[in-house]
C-alpha positions in Angstrom: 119.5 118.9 69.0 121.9 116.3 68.3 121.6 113.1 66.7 121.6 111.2 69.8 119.2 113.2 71.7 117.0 113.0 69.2 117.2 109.0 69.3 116.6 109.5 72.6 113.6 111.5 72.3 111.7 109.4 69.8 112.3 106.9 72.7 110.6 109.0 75.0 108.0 109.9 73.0 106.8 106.5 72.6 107.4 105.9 76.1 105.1 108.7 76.9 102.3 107.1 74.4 103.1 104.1 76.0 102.3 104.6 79.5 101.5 108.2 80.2 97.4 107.3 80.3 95.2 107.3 83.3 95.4 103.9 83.8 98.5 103.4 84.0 98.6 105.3 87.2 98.3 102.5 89.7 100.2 101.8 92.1 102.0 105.1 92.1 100.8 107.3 94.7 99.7 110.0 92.3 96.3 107.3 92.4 95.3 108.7 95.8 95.0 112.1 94.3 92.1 111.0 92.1 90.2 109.5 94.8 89.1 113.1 95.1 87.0 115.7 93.0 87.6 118.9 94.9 90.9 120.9 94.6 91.6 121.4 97.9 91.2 117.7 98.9 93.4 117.0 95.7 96.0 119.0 96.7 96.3 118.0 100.2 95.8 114.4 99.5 99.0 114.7 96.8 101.2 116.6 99.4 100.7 113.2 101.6 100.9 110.6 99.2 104.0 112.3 97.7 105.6 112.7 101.0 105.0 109.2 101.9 106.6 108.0 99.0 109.1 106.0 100.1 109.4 102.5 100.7 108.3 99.5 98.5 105.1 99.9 96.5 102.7 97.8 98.7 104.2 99.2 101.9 103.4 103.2 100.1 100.0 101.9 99.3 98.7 100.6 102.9 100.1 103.5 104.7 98.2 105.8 102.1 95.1 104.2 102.4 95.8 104.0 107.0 96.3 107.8 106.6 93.5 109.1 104.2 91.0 106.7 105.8 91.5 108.1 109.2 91.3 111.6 107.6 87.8 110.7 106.9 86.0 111.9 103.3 88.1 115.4 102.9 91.5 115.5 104.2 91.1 119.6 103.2 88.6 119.9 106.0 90.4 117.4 108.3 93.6 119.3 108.1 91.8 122.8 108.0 90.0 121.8 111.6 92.8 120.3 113.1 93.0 120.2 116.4 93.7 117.6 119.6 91.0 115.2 118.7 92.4 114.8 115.5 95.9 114.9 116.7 95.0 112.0 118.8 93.2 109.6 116.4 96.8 109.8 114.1 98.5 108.4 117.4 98.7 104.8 116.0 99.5 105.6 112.9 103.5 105.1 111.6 104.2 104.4 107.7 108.2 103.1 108.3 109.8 105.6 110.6 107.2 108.3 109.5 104.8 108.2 112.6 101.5 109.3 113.7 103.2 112.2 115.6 105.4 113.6 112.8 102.6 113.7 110.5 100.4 115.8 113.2 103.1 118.3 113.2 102.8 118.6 109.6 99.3 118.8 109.5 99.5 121.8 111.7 101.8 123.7 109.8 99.6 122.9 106.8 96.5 123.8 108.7 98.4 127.6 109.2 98.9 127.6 105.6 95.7 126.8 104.8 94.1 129.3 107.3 96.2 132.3 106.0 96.7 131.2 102.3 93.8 129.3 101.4 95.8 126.8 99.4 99.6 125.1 99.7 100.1 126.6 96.1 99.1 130.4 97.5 101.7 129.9 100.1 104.2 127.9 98.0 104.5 130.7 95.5 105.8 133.4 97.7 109.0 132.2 97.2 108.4 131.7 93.1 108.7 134.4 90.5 108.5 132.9 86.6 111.9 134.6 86.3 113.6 132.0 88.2 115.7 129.5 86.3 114.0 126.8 88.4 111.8 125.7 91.5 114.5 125.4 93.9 115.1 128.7 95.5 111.0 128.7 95.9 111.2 124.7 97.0 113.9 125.8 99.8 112.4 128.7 100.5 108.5 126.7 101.1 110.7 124.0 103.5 112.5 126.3 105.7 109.7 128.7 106.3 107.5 125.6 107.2 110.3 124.4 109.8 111.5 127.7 110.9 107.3 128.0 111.9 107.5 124.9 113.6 110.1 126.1 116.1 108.4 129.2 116.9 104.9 127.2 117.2 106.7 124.4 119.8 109.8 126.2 121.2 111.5 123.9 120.0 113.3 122.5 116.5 111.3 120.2 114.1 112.5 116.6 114.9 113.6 114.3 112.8 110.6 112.5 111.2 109.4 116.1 110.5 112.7 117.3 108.7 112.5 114.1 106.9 108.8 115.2 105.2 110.2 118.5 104.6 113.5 117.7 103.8 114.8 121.3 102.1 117.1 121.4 98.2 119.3 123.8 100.6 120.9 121.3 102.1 122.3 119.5 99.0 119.4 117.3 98.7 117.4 115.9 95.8 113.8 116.6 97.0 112.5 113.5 94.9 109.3 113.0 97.2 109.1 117.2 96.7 109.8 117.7 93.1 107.3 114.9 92.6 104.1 116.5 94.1 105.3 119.8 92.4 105.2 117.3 88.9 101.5 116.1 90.2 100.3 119.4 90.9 101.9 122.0 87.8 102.4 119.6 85.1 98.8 119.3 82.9 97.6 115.7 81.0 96.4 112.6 81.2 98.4 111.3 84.4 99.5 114.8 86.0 96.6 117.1 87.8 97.7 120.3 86.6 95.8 122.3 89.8 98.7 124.5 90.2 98.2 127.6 87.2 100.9 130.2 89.3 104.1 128.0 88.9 106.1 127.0 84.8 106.3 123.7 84.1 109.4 124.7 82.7 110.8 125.3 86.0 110.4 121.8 87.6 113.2 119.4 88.7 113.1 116.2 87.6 112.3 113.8 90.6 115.2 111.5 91.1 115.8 108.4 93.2 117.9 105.5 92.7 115.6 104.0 90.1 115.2 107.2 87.7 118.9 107.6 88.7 120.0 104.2 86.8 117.6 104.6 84.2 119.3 108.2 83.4 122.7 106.8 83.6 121.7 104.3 81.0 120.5 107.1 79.1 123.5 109.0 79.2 122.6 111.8 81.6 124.7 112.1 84.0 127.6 109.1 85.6 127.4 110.0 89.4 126.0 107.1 91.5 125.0 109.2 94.5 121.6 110.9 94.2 121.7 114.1 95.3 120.6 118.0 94.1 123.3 118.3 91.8 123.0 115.2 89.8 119.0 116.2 89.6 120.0 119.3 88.1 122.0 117.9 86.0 119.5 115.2 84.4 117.0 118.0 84.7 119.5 119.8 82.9 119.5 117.1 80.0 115.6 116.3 79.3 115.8 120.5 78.9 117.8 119.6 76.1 115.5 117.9 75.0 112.0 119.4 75.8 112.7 123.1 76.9 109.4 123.6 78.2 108.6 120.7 80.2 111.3 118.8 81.3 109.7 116.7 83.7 107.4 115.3 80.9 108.8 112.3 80.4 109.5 111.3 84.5 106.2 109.4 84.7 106.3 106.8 81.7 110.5 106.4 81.9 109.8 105.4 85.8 107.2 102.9 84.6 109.8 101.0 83.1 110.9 100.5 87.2 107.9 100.0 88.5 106.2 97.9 85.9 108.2 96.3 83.9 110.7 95.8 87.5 113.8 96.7 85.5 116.6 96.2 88.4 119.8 97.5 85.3 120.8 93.8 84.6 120.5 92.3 82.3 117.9 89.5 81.4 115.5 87.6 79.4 112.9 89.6 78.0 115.0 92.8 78.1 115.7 93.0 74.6 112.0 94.3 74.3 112.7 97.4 76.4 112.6 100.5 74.7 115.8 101.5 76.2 117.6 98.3 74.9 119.7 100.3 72.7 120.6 102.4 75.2 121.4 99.8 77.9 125.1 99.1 77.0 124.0 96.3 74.6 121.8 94.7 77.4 124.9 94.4 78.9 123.9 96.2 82.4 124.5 99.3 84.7 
């Protein structure tokens, strides 16, 4: 490792101490995962919260809390006996231009999955074998079988609100609402549930958006300023470099420097006590 990387690392590392901690979890959506005990519950609670993930923080937190609460105490038995009543009582429901309508046909697919598989993971890790390089083939593979279902199930192709949920790597994207429920579910400590034991944590993608996207231009990473499957392989690609077997490690604490510290890559007062001021073109700005 070079000298810079390893700069970068110790960086990390005290980011990680720093924020990687159960408390530190609120207001990320991850929280609504630990609202449960049970697995299954878990697992389909993180599949929603991570695919609602978009929007600003208060707006991710109300429709999380609509959704669940209407979902009553186990959304693992709401979504395993879904049916029209059900369907119905998620009529009102819309978090942005996710509605009450694309979310029923998700929870049917799901409720296939869970009737033949038992669990998302079962069905996920068809596509996986821990001799691919990483999750995408399996992540494209879990998407399009999910959507190519839909259209035999309805007669008709998934719409857009559905696509949006299950939005597939194949098609150049970055999957960050995807790669981040993968993160929730394989990845093992204090913030990250570890359910998933089939699937390396070697083999995640890091999730990117916009924010993660400036904070890894800062650090170096990669110079693109779209967001898009490539550039997450390639900043994947660089925290390998650094930790080989769980590259994702660090995604939590470096996005808390977004989300709590409200880092918007310019410069300001009080930014000379970020731990990536050294990185940050002299506090100069992205």
């Amino acid at each position: 490792m070079d000298k810079r990387l390893s700069e970068i690392r110790e960086v990390l590392e005290r980011l990680y101490a720093k924020y990687n901690r159960r408390e530190c979890i609120s207001p990320d959506p991850l929280q609504f995962v630990y609202r449960y005990k049970n697995c299954g519950d878990m697992e389909v609670a993180g599949f929603l919260a991570a695919s609602l993930a978009y929007g600003r923080v208060e707006q991710i937190e109300k429709g999380l809390d609509e959704l669940l609460g209407l979902m009553g105490e186990s959304p693992f038995e709401f979504v395993k006996n879904f049916d029209e009543q059900k369907r119905y009582r998620l009529d009102g429901f819309r978090h942005r231009f996710t509605t009450g309508r694309d979310i029923s046909g998700l929870l049917s697919l799901l409720k296939d999955v869970l009737d033949r598989y038992g669990s998302i993971e079962k069905f996920f890790v068809q596509g996986y074998s821990k001799g691919d390089e990483n999750i995408i083939g399996a992540l494209s593979k879990f998407c399009e079988s999910l959507l190519g279902r839909y259209s035999e199930k309805c007669g008709e192709p998934a719409g857009r609100g559905l696509r949006y949920l299950l939005v597939s790597p194949a098609r150049g994207s970055a999957c960050k609402r995807l790669n981040l429920f993968l993160r929730w579910m394989v990845r093992d400590d204090d913030v990250d549930a570890g359910l998933w034991k089939s699937v390396e944590p070697s083999a995640l993608v890091v999730p990117v958006d916009v924010h993660m996207a400036r904070l890894c231009r800062v650090l170096g990473f990669y110079e693109q300023k779209t967001v898009s499957l490539s550039a997450a392989l390639k900043v994947t690609g660089s925290f390998t470099k650094i930790e080989p077997s769980d590259p994702v490690k660090y995604d939590f604490a470096l996005s808390r420097i977004g989300i709590l510290e409200d880092c918007t890559g310019r410069y300001r007062s009080g930014c000379e006590f970020c731990e990536l001021f050294g990185f940050c073109f002299d506090g100069a700005g992205v």
